[in-house]
N, C-alpha and C positions, 0 to 999 in steps of 0.2 A: 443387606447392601442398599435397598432401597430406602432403607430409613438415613439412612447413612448421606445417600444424595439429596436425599431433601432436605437434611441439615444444612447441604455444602450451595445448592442453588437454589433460588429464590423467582417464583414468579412474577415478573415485574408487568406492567402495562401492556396490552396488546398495541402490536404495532398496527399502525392506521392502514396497512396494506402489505400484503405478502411482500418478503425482500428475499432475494439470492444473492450471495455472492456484494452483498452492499461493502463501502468502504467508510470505515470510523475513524474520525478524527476527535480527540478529546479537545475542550476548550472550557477552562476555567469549570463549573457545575452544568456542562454539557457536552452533550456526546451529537457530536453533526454526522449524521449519516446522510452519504452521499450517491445517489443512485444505484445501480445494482444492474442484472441482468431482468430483463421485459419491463424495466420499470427507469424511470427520469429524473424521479420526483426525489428531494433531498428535505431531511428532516431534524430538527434538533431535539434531543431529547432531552430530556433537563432533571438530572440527577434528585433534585431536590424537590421539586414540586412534581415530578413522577407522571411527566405530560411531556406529550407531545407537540410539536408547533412545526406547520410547512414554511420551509424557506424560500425556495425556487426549484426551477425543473432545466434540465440539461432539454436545448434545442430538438422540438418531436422529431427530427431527422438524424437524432443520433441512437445508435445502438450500440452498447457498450455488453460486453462477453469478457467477465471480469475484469476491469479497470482497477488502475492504482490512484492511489488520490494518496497527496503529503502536504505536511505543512514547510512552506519557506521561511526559512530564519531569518537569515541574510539580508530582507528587504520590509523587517517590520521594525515600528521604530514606534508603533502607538501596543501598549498593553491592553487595551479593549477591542484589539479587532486580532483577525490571525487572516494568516495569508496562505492559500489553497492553492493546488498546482493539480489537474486532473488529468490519464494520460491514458495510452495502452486501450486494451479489449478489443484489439482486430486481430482478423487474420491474417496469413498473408495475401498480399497484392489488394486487399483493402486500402483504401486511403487512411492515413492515423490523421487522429485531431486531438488536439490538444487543447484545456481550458483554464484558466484564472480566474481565482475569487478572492476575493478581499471582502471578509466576513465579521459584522458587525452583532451582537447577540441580538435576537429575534423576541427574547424575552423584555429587552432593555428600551427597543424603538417602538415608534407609531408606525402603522399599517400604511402611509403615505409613503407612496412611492418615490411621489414629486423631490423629498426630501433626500431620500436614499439613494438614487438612481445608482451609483459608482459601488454601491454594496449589494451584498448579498443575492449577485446574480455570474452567472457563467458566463466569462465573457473569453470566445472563441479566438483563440492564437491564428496568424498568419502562415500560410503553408510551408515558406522558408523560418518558421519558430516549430513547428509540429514534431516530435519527441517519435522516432521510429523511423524507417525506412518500407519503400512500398514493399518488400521484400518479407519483411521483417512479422515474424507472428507475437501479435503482442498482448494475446489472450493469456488471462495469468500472472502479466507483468507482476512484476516487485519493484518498487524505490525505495532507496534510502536517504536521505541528506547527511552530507559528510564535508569535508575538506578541512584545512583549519582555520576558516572565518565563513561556515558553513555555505559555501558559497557553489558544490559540485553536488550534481544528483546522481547517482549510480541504482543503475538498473541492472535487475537479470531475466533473462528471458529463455525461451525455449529457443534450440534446444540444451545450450550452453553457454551461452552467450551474457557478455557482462560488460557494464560500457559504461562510462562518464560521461555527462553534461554537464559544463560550463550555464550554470542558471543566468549570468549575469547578459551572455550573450544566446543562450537558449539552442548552443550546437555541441556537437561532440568532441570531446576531445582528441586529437589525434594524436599519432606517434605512443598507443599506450602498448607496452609492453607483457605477455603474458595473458593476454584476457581472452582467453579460451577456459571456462571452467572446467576442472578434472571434475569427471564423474562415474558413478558403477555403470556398470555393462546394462544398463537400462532401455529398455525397447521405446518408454515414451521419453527419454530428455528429461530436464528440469523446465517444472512450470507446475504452476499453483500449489508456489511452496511458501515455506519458511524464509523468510529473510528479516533477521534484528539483527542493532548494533550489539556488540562486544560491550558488557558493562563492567566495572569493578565497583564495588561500593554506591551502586546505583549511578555512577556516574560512567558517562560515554569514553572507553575510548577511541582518539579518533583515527578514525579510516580502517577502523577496525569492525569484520562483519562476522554473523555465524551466518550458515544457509543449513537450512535439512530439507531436504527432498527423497522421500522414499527410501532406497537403500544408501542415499548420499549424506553426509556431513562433511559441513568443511567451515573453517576457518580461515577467511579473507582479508589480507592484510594488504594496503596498498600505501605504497613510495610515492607520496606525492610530489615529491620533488625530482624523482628518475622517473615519472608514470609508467609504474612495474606493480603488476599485481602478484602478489605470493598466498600459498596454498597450504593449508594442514589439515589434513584429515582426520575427524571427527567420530567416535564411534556413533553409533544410530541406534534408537530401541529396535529392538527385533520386529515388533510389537506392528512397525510401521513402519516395514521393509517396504512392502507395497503400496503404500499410502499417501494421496496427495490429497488436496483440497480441504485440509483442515485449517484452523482458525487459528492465531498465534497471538500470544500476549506476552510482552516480556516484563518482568516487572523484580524490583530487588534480587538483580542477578542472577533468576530461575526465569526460563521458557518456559508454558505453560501451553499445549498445544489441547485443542478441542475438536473433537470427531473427524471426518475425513470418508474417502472413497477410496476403494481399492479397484487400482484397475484392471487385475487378473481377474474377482470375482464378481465386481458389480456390486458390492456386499458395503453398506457405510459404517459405522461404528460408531455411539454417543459413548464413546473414553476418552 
């Protein structure tokens, strides 16, 4: 077995500092990892030359307790930059903040600031644009971007909860239908899970999601034009009845989920 994994993973470059819980955004031959838990610091990693480079650091008065970070479709109009939305990792009655980046490759510019200023740094949203409520625990968060001119973010959250934002004016969408997610008889909610779009042929459809969480699967389908969310329940590997905090990649129509916690035993798992 263990010859077996070492075929299948590969040890790449140490990271310049311990990460928890970081959040990855692919971009062209780089992988932007985005802050994490005890840590601010954002880094790009660069598929090809198999290094490292710091970008910037989220404001030392933030703490983030797993955070969601995505990219915006909807408002990029240049192919050499991508555009970052960062959100979530509170608790409740925490204040949420909310940040934007517009990210230009760190391997491509000069180290001058003076030049760059409007990139490659977090720049903090207005409290009437901040993505959650004081209420609202948003450790774990999920987003996805969806609608069709990708222009809605739909988040889930603990303990069932599932909500649309309007990105263009940065609030929720009201009057939606149905968005309480069904779930198993589970003592902790849905949170720090699975959330990917629905592919066919590696191609998205839209406003189509899957979620797993521990004993839950589901498949979320949403009426953009009645805003009504619909529901189909999904079988679960056994494997990861109890299992949250694992890592998810979806790639040519297979999910591909990596390690996790179990929160009956306390016990993690590299499967």
């Amino acid at each position: 077995m263990s010859t077996q994994l070492n075929n299948i993973f590969q040890t790449l470059t140490e990271l310049p500092k311990p990460l928890v819980a970081s959040q990855c955004i692919f971009f062209k031959d780089e992988l932007l990892v985005c802050g994490g838990l005890q840590t601010n610091d954002c880094y790009s990693y660069h598929t090809l030359k198999k290094r490292y480079k710091y970008i910037c650091s989220y404001p030392n008065d933030v703490q983030m307790d797993r955070h969601c970070v995505v990219q915006l479709i909807h408002s990029q109009t240049n192919l050499n930059e991508i555009h970052l939305l960062s959100f979530g990792g509170q608790y409740r009655y925490k204040m949420k903040e909310t940040f934007s980046m517009k990210y230009k490759s760190v391997w491509e510019i000069s180290d001058s600031k003076s030049e760059h200023q409007s990139f490659n740094t977090w720049i903090k949203h207005n409290p009437d644009t901040n993505i959650g409520k004081l209420e609202d625990n948003l450790c774990g968060v999920r987003g996805l971007i969806g609608g069709i001119n990708n222009d809605l973010l739909f988040i889930t959250y603990h303990p069932e909860n599932i909500e649309v934002i309007d990105l263009k004016t940065m609030k929720p969408l009201t009057g939606i239908k149905n968005n309480i997610m069904p779930n198993e008889s589970h003592t902790f909610g849905i949170s720090y899970h699975c959330f990917v779009p629905l592919t066919m042929n590696n191609e998205k459809f839209i406003n189509h999601f899957i979620l797993f969480c521990r004993d839950t699967g589901l498949l979320i389908k949403y009426d953009e034009q009645n805003k009504t969310f619909h529901y189909q329940k999904l079988p679960i590997c056994t494997a990861f009845n109890d299992f949250a905090f694992y890592s998810s990649v979806y790639l040519y129509d297979f999910i591909f989920l990596f390690g996790g916690h179990n929160w009956n035993t306390r016990q993690r798992t590299k499967n």
